[in-house]
BAKE-659966 format. One line per field, with one value per residue: residue number from 1; residue in one letter; x, y, z of N, C-alpha, C in turn. Coordinates in nm, 3 decimals, always signed. Each point is the difference from the previous one (the first is absolute). Layout:
BEGIN
num	NUM:...
residuo	A:...
nc1	X:...
nc2	Y:...
nc3	Z:...
cac1	X:...
cac2	Y:...
cac3	Z:...
cc1	X:...
cc2	Y:...
cc3	Z:...
// end
This chain:
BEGIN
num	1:2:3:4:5:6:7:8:9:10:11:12:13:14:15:16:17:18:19:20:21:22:23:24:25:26:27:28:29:30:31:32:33:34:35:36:37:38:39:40:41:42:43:44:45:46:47:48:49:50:51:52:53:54:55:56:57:58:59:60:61:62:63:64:65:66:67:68:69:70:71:72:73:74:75:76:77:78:79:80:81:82:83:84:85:86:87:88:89:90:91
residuo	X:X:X:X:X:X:X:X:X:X:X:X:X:X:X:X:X:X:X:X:X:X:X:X:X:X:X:X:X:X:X:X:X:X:X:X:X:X:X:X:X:X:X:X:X:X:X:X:X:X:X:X:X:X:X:X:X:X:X:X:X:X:X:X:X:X:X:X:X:X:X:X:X:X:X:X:X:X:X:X:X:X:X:X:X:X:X:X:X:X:X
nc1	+0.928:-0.034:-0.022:+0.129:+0.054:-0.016:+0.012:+0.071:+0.028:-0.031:+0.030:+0.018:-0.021:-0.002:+0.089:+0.078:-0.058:-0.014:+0.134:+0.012:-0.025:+0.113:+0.066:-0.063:+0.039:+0.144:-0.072:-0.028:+0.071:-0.074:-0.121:+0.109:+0.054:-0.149:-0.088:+0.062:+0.016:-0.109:-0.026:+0.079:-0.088:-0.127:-0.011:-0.013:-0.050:-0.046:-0.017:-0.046:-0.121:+0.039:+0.055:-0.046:-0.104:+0.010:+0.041:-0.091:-0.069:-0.012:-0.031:-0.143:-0.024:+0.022:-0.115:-0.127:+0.014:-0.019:-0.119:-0.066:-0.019:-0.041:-0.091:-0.048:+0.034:-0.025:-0.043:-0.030:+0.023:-0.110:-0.022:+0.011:-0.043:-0.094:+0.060:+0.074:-0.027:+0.130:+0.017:-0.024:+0.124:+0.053:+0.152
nc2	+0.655:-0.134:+0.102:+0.122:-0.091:-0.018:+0.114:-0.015:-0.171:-0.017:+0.122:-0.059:-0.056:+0.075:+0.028:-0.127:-0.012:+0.140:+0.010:-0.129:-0.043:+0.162:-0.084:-0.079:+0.108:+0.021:-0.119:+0.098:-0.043:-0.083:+0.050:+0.079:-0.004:-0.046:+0.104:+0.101:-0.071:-0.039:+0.126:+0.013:-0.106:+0.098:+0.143:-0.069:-0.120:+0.032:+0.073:-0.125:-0.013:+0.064:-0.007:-0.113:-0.020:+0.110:-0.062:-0.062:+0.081:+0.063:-0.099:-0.044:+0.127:+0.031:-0.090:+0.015:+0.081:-0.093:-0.080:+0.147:+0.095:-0.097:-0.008:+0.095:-0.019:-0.088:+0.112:+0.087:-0.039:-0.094:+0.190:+0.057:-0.151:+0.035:-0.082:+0.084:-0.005:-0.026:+0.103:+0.062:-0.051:+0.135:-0.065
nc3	+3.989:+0.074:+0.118:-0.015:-0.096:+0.137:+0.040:-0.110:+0.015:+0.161:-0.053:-0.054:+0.134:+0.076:-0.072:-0.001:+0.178:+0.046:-0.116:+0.005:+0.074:-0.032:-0.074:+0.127:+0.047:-0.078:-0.019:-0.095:-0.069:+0.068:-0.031:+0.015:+0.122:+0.009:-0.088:+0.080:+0.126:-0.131:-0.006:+0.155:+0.067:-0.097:+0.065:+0.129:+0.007:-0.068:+0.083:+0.118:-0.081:-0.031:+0.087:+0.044:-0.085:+0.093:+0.131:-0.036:-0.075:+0.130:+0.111:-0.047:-0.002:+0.123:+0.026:-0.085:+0.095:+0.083:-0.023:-0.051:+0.092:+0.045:-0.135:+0.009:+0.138:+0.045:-0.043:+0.080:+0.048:-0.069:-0.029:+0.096:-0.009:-0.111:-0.093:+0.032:-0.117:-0.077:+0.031:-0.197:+0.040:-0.020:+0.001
cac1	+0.004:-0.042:-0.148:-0.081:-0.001:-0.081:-0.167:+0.017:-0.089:-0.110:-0.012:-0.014:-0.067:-0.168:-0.072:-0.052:-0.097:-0.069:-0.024:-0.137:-0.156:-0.055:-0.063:-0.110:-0.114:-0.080:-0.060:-0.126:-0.169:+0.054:-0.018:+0.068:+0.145:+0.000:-0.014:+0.191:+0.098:-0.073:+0.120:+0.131:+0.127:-0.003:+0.176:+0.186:+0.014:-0.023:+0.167:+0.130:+0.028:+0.046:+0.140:+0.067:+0.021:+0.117:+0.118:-0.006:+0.060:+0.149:+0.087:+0.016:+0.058:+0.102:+0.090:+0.048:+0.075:+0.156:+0.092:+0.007:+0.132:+0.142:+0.018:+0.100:+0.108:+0.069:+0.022:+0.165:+0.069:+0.108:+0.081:+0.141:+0.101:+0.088:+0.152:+0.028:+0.042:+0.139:-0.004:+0.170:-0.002:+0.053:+0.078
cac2	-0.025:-0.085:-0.016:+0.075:-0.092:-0.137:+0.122:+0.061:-0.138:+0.021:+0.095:-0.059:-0.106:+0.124:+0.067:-0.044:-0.050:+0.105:+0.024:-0.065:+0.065:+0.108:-0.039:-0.007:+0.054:+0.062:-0.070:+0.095:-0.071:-0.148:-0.078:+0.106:-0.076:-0.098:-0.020:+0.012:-0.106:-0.097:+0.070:+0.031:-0.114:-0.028:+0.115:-0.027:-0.069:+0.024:+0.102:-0.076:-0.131:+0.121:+0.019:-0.115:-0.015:+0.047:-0.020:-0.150:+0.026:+0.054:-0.069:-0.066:+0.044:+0.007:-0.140:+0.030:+0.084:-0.046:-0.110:+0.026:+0.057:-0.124:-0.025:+0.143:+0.033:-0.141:+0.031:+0.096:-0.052:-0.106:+0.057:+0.058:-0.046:-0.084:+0.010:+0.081:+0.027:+0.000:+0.120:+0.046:+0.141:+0.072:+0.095
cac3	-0.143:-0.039:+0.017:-0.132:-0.086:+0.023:-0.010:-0.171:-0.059:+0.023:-0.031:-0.166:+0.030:-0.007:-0.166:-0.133:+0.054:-0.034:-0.106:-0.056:+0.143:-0.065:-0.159:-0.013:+0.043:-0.120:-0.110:-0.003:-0.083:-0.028:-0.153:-0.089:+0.030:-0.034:-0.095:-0.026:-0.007:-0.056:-0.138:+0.024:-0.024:-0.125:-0.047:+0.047:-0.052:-0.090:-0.030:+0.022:-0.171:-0.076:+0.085:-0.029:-0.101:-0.016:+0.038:-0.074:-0.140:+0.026:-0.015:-0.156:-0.090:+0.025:-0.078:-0.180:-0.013:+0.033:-0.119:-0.119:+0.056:+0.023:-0.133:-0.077:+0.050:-0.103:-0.172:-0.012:+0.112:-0.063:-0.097:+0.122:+0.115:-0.121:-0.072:-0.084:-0.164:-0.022:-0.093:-0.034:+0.085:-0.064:+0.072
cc1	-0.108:-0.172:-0.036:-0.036:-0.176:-0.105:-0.006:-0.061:-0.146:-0.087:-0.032:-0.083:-0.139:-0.021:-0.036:-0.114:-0.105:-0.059:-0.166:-0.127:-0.025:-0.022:-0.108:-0.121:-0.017:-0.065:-0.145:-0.108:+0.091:-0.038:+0.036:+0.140:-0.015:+0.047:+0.154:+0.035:-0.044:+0.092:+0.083:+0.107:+0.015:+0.119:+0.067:+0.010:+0.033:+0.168:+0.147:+0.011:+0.020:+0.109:+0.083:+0.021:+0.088:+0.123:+0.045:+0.054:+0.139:+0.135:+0.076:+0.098:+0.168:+0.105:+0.042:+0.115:+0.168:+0.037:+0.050:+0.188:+0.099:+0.036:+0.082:+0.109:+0.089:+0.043:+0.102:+0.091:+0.069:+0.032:+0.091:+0.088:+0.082:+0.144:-0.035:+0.031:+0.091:-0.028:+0.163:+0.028:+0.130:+0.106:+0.109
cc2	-0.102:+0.045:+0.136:-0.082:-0.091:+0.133:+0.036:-0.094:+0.063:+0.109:-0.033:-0.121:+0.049:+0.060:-0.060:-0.112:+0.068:+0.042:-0.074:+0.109:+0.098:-0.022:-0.071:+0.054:+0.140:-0.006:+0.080:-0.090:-0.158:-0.017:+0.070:-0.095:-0.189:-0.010:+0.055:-0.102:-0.111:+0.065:-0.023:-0.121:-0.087:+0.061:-0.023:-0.169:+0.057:+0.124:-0.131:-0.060:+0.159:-0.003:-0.117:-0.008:+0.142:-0.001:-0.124:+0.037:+0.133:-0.122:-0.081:+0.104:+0.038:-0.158:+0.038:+0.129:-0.060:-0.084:+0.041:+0.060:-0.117:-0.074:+0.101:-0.024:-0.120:-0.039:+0.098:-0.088:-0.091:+0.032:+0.034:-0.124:-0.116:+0.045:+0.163:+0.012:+0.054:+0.158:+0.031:+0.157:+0.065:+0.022:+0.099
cc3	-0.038:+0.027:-0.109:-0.079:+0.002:+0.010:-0.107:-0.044:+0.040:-0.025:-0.143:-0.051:+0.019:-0.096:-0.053:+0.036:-0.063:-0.118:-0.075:+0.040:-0.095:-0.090:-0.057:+0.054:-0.110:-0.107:+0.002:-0.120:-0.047:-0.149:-0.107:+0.006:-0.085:-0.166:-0.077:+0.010:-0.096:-0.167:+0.025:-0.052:-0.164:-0.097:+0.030:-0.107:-0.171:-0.040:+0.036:-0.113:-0.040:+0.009:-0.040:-0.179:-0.094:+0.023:-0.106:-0.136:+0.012:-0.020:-0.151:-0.062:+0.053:-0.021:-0.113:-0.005:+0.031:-0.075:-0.120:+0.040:-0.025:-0.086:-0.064:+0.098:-0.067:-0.148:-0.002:+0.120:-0.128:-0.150:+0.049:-0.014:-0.129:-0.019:-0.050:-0.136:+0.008:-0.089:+0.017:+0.072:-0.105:+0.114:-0.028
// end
């Protein structure tokens, strides 16, 4: 049990040794890869302030959405919870 275990690590331990080596040896035009990765980290920066300042005005509004909820809920809650008005009843 313990040495399948310990040839499955090592066995995983060579891939992912391995893995690097082929990936760099497929690099076909460096000054093509240079000039991607120089855009690249301008879109990704640029989509995370997208992102954020969306999650950002998501949140705002789901505030404005609950407080407004808990104002209305508190207005019928403390019409519910008054004295009842004495109405004439017919028996």
């Amino acid at each position: 049990m313990i040495l399948g275990i310990a040839t499955v690590v090592v066995l995983v331990l060579l891939a992912v040794a391995l893995f690097p080596i082929k990936k760099r040896g497929g690099d076909a035009a460096p000054s093509t890869n240079a000039k991607l990765q120089q855009s690249a980290p301008l879109a990704n920066l640029r989509e995370q302030q997208v992102q954020e300042e969306a999650g950002a005005i998501a949140t705002e509004y789901q505030r404005r959405a609950d407080e407004a909820w808990l104002e209305e809920l508190n207005v019928k809650a403390s019409n519910l919870l008054k004295a009842p008005t004495k109405t004439a009843r017919k028996q």
